[in-house]
C-alpha positions in Angstrom: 27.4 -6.3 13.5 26.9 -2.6 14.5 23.7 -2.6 13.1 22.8 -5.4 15.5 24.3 -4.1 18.5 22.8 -1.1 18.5 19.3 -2.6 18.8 20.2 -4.6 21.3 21.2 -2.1 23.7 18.6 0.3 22.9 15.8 -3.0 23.1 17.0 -4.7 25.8 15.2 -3.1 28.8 12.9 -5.5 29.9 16.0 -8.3 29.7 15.0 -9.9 32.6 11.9 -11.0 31.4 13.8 -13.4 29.2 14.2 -17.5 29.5 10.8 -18.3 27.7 12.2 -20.3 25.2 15.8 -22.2 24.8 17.9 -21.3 21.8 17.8 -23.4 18.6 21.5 -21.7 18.1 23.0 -22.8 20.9 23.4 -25.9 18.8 22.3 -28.4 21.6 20.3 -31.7 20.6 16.2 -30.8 20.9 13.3 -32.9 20.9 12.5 -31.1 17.8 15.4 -31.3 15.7 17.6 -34.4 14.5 21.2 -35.2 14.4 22.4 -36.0 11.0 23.3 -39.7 12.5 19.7 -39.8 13.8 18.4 -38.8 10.2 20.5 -41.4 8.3 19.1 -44.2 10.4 15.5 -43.6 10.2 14.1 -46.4 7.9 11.3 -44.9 5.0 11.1 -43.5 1.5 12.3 -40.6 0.0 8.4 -39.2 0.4 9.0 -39.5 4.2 12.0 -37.4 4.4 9.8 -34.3 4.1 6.4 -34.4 5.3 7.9 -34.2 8.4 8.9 -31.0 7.5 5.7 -30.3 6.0 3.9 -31.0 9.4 5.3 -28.7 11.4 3.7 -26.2 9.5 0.1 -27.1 10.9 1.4 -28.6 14.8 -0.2 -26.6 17.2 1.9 -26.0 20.6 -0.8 -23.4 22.1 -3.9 -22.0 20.8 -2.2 -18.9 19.2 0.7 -20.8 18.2 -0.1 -23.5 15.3 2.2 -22.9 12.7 2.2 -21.2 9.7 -1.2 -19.5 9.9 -1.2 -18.5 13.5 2.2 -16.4 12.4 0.4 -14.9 9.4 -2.2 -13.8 11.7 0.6 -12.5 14.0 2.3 -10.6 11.4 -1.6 -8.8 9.9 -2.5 -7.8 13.4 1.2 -6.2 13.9 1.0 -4.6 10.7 -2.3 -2.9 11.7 -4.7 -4.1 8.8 -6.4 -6.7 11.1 -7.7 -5.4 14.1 -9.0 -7.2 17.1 -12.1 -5.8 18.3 -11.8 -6.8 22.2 -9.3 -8.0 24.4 -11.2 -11.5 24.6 -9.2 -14.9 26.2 -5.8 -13.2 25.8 -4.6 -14.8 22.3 -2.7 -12.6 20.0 -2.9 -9.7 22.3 0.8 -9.7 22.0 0.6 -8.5 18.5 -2.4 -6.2 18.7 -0.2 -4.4 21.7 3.1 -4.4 19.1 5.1 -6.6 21.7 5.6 -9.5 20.0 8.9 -8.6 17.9 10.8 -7.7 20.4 14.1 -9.6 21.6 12.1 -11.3 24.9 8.8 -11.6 23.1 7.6 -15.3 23.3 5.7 -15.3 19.6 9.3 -13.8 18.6 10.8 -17.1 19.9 8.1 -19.4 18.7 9.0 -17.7 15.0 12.7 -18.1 15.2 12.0 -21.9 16.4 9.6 -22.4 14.1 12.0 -21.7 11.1 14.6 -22.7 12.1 13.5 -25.8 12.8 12.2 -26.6 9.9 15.5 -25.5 8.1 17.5 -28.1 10.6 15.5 -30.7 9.7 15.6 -29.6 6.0 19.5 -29.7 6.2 19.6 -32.9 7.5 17.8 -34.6 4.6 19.9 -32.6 1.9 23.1 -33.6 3.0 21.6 -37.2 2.9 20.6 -36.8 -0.7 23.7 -34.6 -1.3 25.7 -37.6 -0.3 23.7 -39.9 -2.5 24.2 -38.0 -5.6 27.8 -37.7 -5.3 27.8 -41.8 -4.8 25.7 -41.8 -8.3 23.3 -43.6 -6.1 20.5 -41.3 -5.9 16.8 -41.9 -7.4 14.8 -40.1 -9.4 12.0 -40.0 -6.4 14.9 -39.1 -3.9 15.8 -36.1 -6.1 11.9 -34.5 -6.0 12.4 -35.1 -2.2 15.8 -32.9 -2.5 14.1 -30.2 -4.7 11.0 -30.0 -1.7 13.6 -29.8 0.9 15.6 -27.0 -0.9 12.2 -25.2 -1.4 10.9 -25.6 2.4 14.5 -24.6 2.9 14.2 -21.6 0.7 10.4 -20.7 2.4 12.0 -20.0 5.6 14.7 -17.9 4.7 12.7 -16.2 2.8 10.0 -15.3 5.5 13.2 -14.7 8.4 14.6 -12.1 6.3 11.0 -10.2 5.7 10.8 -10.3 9.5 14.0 -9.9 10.7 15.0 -6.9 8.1 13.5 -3.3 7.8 12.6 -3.7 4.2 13.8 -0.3 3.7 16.3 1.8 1.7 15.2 5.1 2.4 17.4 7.1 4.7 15.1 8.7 7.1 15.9 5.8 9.5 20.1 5.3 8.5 20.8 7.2 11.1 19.3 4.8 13.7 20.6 2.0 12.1 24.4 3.0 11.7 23.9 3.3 8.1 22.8 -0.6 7.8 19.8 -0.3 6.1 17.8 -2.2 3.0 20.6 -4.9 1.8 23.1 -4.4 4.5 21.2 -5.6 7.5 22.7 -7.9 9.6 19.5 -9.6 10.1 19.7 -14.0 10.6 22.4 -16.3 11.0 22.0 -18.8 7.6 22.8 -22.3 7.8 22.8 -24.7 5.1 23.6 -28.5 5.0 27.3 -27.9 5.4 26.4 -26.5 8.9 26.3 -30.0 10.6 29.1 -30.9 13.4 30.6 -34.8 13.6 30.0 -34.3 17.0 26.7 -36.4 17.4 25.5 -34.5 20.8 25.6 -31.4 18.5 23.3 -30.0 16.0 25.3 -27.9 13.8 28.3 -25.3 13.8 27.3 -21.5 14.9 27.1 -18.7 12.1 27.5 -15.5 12.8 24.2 -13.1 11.9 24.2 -12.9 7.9 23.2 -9.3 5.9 19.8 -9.4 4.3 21.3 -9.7 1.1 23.1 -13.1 1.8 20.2 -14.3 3.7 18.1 -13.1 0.0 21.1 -15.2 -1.9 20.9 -18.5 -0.2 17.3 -18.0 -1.1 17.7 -17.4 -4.4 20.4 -20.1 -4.7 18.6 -23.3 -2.9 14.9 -21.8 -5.5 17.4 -22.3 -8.6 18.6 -25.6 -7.6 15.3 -26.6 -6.7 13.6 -25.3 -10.2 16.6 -27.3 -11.9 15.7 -30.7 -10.1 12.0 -30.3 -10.8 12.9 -29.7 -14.2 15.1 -32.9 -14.2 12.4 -35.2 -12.2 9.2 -33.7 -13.9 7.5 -34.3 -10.6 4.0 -33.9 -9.9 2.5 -33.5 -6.6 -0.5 -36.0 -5.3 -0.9 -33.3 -2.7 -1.2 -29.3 -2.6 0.6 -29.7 0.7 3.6 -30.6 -1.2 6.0 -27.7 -3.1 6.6 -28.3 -6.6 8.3 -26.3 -9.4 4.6 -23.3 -9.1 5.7 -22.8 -5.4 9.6 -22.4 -6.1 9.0 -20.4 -8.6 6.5 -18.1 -6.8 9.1 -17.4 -4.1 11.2 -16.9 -6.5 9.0 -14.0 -8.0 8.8 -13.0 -4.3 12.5 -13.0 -3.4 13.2 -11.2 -6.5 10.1 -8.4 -5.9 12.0 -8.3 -2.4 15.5 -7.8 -3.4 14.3 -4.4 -6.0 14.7 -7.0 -9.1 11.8 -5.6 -10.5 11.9 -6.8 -14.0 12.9 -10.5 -12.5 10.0 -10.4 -10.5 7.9 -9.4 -13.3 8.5 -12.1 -15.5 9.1 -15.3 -13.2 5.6 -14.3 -11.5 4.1 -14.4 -15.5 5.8 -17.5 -15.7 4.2 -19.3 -12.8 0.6 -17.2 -14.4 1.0 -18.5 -17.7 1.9 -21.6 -16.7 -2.4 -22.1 -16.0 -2.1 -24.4 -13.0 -4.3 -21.9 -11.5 -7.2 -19.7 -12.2 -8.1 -16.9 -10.2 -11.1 -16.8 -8.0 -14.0 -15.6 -9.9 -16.1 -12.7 -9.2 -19.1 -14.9 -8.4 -17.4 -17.0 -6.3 -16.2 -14.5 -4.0 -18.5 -14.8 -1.4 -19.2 -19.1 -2.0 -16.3 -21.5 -2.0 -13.0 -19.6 -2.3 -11.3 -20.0 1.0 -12.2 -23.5 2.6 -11.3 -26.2 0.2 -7.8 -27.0 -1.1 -9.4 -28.2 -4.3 -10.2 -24.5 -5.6 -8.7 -23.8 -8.9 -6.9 -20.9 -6.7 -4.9 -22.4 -4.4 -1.2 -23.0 -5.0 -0.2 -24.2 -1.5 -2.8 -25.6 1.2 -3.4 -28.3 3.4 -6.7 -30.6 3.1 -7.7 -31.0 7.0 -8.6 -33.7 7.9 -10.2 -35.3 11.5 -6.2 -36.8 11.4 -4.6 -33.4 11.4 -7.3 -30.8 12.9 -6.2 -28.6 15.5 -10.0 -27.9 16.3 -10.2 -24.4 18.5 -6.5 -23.8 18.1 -6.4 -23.2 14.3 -7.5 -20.2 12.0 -10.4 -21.2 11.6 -11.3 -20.9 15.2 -10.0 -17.6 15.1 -11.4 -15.7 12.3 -14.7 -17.7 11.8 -17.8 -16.5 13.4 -19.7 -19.7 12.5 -16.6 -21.8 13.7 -17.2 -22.8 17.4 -13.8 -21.3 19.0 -12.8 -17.8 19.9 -14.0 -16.0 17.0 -18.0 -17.5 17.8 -17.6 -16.6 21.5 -16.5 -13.0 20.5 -13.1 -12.5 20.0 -13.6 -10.7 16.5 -10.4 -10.6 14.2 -11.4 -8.0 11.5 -10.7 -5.7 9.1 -9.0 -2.2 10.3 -11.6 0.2 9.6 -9.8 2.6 7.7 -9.0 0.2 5.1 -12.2 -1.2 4.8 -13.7 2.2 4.5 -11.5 2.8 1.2 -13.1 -0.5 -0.8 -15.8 0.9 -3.3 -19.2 -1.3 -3.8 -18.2 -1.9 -7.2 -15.5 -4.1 -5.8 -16.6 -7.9 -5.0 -14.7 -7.5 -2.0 -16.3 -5.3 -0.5 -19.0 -8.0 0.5 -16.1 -9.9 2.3 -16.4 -7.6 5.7 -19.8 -7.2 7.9 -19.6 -3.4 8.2 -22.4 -4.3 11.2 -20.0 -6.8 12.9 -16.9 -3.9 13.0 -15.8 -5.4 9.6 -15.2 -9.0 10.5 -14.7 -11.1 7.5 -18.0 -13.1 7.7 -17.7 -13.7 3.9 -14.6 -13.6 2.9 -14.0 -16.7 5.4 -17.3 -18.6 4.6 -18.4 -22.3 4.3 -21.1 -22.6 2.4 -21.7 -26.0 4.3 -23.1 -24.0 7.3 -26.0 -23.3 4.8 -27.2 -19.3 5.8 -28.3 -19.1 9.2 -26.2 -17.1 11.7 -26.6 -19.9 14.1 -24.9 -22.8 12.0 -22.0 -23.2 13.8 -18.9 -25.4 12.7 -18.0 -28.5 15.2 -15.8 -30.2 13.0 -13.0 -27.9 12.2 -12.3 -29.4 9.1 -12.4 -26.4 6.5 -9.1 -26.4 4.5 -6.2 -23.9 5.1 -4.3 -21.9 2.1 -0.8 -21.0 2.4 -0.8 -19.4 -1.4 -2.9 -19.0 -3.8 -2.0 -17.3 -7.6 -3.6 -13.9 -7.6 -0.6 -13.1 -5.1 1.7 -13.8 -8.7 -0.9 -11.2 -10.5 0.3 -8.5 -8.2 4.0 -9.6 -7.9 4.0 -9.5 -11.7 2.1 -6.4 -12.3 4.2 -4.2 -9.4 7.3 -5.5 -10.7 6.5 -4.7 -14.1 5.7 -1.0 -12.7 8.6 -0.9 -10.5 10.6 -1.8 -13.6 8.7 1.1 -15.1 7.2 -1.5 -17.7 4.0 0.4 -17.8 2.1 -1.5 -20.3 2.9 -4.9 -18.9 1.8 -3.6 -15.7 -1.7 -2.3 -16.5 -2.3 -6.0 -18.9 -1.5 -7.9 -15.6 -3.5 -5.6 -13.1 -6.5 -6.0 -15.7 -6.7 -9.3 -15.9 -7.0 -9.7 -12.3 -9.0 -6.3 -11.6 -11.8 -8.5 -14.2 -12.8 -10.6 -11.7 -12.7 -8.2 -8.7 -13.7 -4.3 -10.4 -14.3 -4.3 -13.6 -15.1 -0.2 -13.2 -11.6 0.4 -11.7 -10.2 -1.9 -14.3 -11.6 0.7 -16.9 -9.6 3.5 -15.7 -6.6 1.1 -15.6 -5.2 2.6 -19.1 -4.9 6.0 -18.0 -2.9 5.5 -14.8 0.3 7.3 -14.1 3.1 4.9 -12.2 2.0 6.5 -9.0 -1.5 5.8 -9.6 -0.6 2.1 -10.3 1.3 1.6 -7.3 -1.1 2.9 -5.4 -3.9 0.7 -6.5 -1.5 -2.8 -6.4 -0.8 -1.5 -2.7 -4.4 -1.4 -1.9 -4.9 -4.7 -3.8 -2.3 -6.3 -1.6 -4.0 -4.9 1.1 -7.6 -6.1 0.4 -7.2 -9.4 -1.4 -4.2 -11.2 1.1 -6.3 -9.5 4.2 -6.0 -12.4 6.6 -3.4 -14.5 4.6 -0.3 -13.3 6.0 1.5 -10.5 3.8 0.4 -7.4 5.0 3.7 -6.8 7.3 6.0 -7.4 4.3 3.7 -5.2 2.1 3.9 -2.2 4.6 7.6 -2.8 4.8 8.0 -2.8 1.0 5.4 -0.1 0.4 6.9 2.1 3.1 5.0 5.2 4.3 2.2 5.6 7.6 -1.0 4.9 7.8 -3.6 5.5 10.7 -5.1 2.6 13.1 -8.5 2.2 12.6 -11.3 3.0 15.6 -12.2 -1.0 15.7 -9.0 -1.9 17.2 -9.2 -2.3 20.5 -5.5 -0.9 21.5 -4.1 2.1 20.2 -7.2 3.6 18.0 -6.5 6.3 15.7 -2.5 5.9 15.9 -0.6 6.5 13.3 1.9 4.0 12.5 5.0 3.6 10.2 6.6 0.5 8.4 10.0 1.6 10.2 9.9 3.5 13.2 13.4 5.1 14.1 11.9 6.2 17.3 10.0 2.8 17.6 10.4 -0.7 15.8 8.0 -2.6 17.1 6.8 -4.2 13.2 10.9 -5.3 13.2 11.8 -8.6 14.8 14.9 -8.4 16.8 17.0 -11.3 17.1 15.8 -13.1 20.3 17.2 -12.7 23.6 18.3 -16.5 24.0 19.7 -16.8 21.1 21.8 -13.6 21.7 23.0 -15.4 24.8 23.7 -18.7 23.8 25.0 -18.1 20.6 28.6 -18.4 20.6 29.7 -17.1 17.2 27.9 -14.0 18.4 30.0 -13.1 21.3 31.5 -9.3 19.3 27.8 -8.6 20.1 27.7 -8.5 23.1 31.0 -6.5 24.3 
């Protein structure tokens, strides 16, 4: 818990501020959570007992908060690879200013709800299907439901423990950390379907904050169990909203790419590749179709929006579209830090993905062809489709594991299959790389091709090192920023104040 502490009292100075948001840990009943009494009694299908969970990762609460993608456009501006322009209407400022991790941050609360939520939710319908199972009462359908449940589960531990944990093991910053560092951090409290109380005006029993690694572990252990059931069922998705056996095994490639288990990572990540579910996007379609319809060959994970389920100026869409009437349109420019969109070559398709006239907003990387060509077809409708994975993210978990692992050879095949359809003259000089030279062009690939998706925080973290701010951002310009800084966290989310306070199981943290 030292760890912990020590952040705590070094953060806490603007304490006061506090009170935005009530705690989830405090283990009171929400309107946003269910009892495990209020669970068993909702009538429905084994389908219904997780696109509730599945919907939460779309709801919009406030037009910079609307789930999943308004946190993976949090987390690139935070990290510095998406800049915003101007200080237009006030959304996301939080993160361009690198105030939104801390302990009284609100998007810090939003996050922690937002997971842990889900993960309530996700409890309560496993220990339903837990209890079925051990009656020898449970359906082949119910089981698929159980394997999604254990993956949604798995999602948000996953994503807590990126943002809630250096991602270092370097020992510049031990020091400031009490020697906690990589594994070791005390980063989330975990809870799991044996966390529910039999008191029905509680939600579940308090955990103490959990190291990185255990967090990693009950990860790893709900992916496996998941894998296994999918395995059992054979179930196949009539959605790409829904997880199936691709998605758990992709985290799985992720988690293990996370934990240092290079070779893992390698070959689950070929596994989900060579499994040809998905085809990468190619070169020619780079500037057409790629990002707006859940139907691309791409996509592992999206959501097909629909007039039902838009959240019309509140979505990401409205955001980083130009031609989408919303914030973007009436100039509040997400783009492209400078810097990094000064290192992608011509030869690169990419490189037609950012409107150096426009400060490098990506007017084609986020493009509906539907708008036909002219500037002024705007979008009304807000129905373009939203991606929440797609498989060239398993081409670079599998080729910088393989190098990691120092599996050269199976490193430079993977990168070359994917560098075919983005530079074929950089995938020329792939052969004669060095391990350095590899790492550093997968850490510019994760940089260029997930621009905008949501991974460039975890990929500073992993990567490590500093880089400068580009002169397009409208705060801090030029300043030179590191994954971990000892002198000045602000890309590590700190557990949140109200959950420091209301927490119970906690209390050693706070004497």
């Amino acid at each position: 818990m030292k760890s912990i502490k020590f952040l705590i009292c070094t953060l806490a100075v603007v304490i006061g501020l506090s009170g935005c948001a009530s705690s989830w840990l405090d283990a009171e009943m929400t309107g946003s959570a269910l009892t495990q009494d209020q669970y068993d009694n909702i009538p429905g299908t084994a389908e219904g007992a997780v696109l509730g969970l599945y919907s939460k990762m779309y709801v919009a609460s406030d037009h910079h908060y609307f789930g999943q993608k308004s946190i993976d456009m949090a987390t690139d501006i935070l990290s510095g690879d998406m800049a915003m322009t101007a200080n237009a209407y006030g959304w996301f400022t939080d993160c361009e200013q690198q105030q939104c991790a801390s302990m009284t941050a609100g998007r810090n609360s939003y996050i922690w709800h937002y997971y842990y939520s889900i993960i309530l939710n996700a409890n309560a319908a496993i220990r339903s299907f837990v209890a079925l199972e051990e009656a020898g009462t449970i359906t082949a359908d119910q089981k698929a439901a159980l394997a999604q449940c254990l993956t949604m589960r798995a999602y948000c531990y996953f994503n807590l423990a990126h943002l809630y944990s250096p991602g270092i093991t370097d020992s510049e910053s031990a020091d400031y950390f009490q020697g906690n560092t990589g594994m070791d951090y005390l980063c989330v409290p975990i809870y799991n379907e044996n966390s529910s109380m039999n008191d029905t005006t509680k939600l579940v029993n308090e955990q103490q904050v959990a190291s990185t690694r255990a967090v990693y572990d009950q990860v790893l252990s709900d992916l496996d169990w998941a894998i296994a059931l999918f395995d059992e069922t054979g179930f196949v998705r009539s959605s790409k909203l829904y997880v199936d056996k691709d998605i758990a095994n992709a985290y799985l490639a992720y988690t293990y790419l996370q934990t240092e288990e290079y070779d893992s990572a390698y070959v689950v990540a070929k596994r989900v590749i060579d499994a040809g579910n998905f085809e990468i996007l190619p070169f020619d379609e780079l500037t057409t179709t790629g990002f707006t319809d859940q139907n691309d060959p791409s996509w592992m994970w999206g959501l097909d929006v629909t007039i039902e389920n838009t959240t019309s100026l509140a979505s990401f869409w409205g955001h980083m579209d130009l031609h989408t009437y919303s914030y973007a349109f009436a100039g509040a420019w997400k783009a492209m830090d400078d810097e990094l969109a000064k290192t992608i070559p011509e030869t690169d398709g990419r490189y037609k993905w950012f409107d150096a006239k426009k400060k490098y907003v990506p007017d084609w990387k986020f493009y509906d062809k539907a708008r036909g060509v002219r500037a002024d077809e705007i979008d009304r409708r807000w129905l373009n489709d939203i991606v929440f994975m797609r498989i060239e993210e398993m081409y670079l978990v599998a080729a910088e594991g393989a190098a990691r692992a120092g599996k050269l050879a199976e490193s430079k095949e993977v990168l070359k299959s994917f560098l075919a359809e983005r530079d074929e003259t950089v995938m020329a000089t792939v052969d004669d790389m060095s391990k350095d030279a590899l790492l550093e062009n997968l850490y510019y690939n994760w940089r260029v091709e997930l621009w905008g998706e949501g991974r460039a925080l975890m990929t500073f973290k992993r990567f490590g090192g500093v880089k400068m701010r580009g002169k397009n951002h409208f705060y801090n310009a030029g300043q030179n920023m590191q994954a971990v800084d000892p002198a000045n966290p602000v890309l590590l989310f700190i557990i949140p104040y109200s959950e420091y306070v209301n927490n119970q199981a906690n209390n050693d943290l706070k004497q």
